[in-house]
N, C-alpha and C positions, 0 to 999 in steps of 0.2 A: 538704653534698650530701644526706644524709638529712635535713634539714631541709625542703629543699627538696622533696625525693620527696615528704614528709609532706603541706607543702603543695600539692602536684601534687593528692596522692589527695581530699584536702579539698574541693579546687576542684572534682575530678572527681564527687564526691556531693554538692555544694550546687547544679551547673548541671546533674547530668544528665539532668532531665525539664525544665528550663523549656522546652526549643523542643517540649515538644506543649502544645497550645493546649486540649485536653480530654482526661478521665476518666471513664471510665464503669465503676461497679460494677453486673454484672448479676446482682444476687442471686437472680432467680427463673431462671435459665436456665444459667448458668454453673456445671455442677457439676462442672467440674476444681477450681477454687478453694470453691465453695460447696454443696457435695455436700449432702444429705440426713443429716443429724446431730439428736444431744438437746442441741448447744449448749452451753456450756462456766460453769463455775462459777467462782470462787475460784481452788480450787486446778490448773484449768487457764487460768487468764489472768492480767494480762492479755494477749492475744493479738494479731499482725498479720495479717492476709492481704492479699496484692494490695496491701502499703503502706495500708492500711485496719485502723488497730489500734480494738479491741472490747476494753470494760472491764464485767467481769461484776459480779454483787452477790456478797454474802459469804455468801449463802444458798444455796441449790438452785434458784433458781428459771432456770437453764438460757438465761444469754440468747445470742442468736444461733443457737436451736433453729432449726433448717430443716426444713419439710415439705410435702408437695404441695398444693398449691391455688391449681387455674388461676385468670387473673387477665386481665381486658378493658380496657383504658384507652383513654379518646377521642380519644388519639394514634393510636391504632393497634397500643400496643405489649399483647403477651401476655407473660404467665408460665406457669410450672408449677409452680412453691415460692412458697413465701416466707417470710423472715427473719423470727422473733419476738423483739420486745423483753423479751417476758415481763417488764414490770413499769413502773415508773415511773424518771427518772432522779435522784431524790433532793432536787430541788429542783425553784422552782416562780417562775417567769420573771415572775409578775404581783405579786410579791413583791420583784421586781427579783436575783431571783437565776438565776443565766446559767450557772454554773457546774458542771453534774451531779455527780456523784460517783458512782454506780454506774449499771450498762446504759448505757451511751453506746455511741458511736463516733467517733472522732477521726482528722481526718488534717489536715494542713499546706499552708498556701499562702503562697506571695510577696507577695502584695497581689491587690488586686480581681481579682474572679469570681463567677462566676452558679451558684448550688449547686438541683439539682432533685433531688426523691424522690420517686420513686414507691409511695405507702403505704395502708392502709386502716386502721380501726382494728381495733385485737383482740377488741374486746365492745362492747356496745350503750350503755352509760353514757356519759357527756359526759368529753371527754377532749379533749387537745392532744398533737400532734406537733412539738416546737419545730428550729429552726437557730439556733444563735448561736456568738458569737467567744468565749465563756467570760466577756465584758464587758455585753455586750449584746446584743439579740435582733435577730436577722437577718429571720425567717419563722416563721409560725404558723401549724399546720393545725388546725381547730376539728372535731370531728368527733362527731358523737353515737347514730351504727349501725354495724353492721361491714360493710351491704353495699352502699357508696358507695367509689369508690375517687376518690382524689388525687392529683393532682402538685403537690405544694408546692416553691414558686419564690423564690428570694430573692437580693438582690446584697450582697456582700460588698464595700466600699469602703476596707477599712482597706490596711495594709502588711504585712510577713511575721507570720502566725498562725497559730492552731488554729481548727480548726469543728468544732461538736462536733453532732451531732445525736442526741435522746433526745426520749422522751413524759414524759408527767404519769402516762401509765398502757400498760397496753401496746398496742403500733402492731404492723399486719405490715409490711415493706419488700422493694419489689419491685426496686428500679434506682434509686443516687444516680449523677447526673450532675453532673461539675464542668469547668465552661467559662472560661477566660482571656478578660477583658474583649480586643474586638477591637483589633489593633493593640497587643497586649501581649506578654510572653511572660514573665507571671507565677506560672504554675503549677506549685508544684512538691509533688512525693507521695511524692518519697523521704524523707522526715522524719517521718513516720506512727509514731515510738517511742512506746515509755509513756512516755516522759519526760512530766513535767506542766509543765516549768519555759518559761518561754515570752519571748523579746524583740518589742518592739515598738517602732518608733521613728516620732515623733511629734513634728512639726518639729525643732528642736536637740535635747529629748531620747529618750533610747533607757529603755524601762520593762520590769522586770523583773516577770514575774508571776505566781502559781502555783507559786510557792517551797512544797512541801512537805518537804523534808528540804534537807542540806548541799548548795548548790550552787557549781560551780566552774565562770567564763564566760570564756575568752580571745575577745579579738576581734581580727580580724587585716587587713591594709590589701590589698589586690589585689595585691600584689610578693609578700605569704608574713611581712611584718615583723609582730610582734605592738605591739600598740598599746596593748592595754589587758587587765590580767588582775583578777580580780573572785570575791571568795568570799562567801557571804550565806545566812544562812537563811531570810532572809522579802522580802517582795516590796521591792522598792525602786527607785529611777530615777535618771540623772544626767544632766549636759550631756555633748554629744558632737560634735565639729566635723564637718562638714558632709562627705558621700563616702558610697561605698558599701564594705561590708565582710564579710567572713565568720568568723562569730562560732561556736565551741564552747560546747556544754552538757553538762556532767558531773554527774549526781547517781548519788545511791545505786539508783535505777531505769534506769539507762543514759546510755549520750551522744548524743546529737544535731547536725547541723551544718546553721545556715540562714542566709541573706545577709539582711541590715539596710542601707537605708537611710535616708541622715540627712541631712535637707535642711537 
């Protein structure tokens, strides 16, 4: 019976956002969640809000500082803050590296969607605003003033992941929006943890990624039956027969719970 409960509550936090079809952070307007702040260091992150976890650097340099400065885009949309990345995210995508490691932000999706941000740069030097899956590069804002503003647009085509969005240098951030391919209902934002440990499954197999410390992976079949249990330090993949499944993540940074499927 308590097994069962267990997996009740599993099921109830790996489906309980796919039926909304979008996501909208409004960082420049929304200050219940995104108030006027000097933005968080080290040793206060890393941090979630709104299921939108922020990874600082190990310095002072304050990322997700908030402050006033109104904002015009050819949408239509206004602000009145805006989100500072204060820096670069530690890697550099033309180098083929996808992966940031400080100033980011991260949140979780089931498979295909449309990821938009509304950004400017922070300074006048030549600089990028990147989107990617931590594998690869989604979207690219090139930007070489701070008073040209952007909506950088990009489609995400994989199966359940992370996106991670960071600069080369620092960005302000006005509004990410994240939209479920139409006739989907792939979106899901409750998995936004620090965890870094990440599944992806990719025809028969399922790929383990972003192993930084002891990780512990039970995956489980739609009844609540576990099927497969899995402990690894470093990345790795295996076969996996064919279904859909909800899979735990245990490391030393927390747990997390997301649905895999395996064609």
């Amino acid at each position: 019976m308590k097994k069962q409960l267990l997996f009740s509550a599993i099921l109830g936090i790996a489906f309980s956002l796919t039926t909304s079809a979008q996501k909208v952070w409004d960082l420049a307007n929304d200050t219940t969640n995104w108030p006027v702040s000097a933005g968080i260091t080290a040793a206060g992150g890393p941090v979630v809000v709104d299921n939108l976890a922020i990874y600082p650097h190990s310095s002072s340099d304050n990322m997700a500082q908030i402050e006033s400065s109104s904002s015009s885009f050819t949408d239509g949309f206004t602000g009145a803050n805006r989100f500072k990345t204060n820096g670069s995210g530690g890697v550099d995508p033309s180098n083929g590296e996808y992966l940031p490691s400080v100033r980011y932000l991260k949140f979780s999706v089931l498979g295909a969607c449309t990821i938009k941000v509304w950004c400017r740069s922070g300074g006048s030097s030549a600089r990028s605003l990147y989107i990617t899956d931590g594998t690869s590069l989604i979207a690219e804002q090139a930007a070489t003033d701070s008073s040209t503003y952007y909506i950088l647009e990009g489609s995400y085509t994989g199966g359940a992941g992370s996106i991670y969005i960071f600069g080369s240098n620092n960005f302000s951030l006005y509004k990410i929006e994240v939209t479920a391919n139409i006739g989907t209902t792939t979106l899901s934002l409750d998995n936004a943890s620090p965890v870094s440990t990440n599944l992806k499954a990719i025809g028969s197999k399922v790929y383990v990624s972003n192993v930084i410390s002891k990780t512990d992976i039970n995956i489980y079949s739609l009844t609540g039956a576990l099927v497969k249990s899995i402990s690894t330090t470093s990345d790795m993949n295996f076969d996996f027969r064919s279904g859909l499944y909800i899979a735990t993540i245990k490391t030393s940074e927390g747990e997390k719970t997301m649905r895999i499927f395996v064609k």
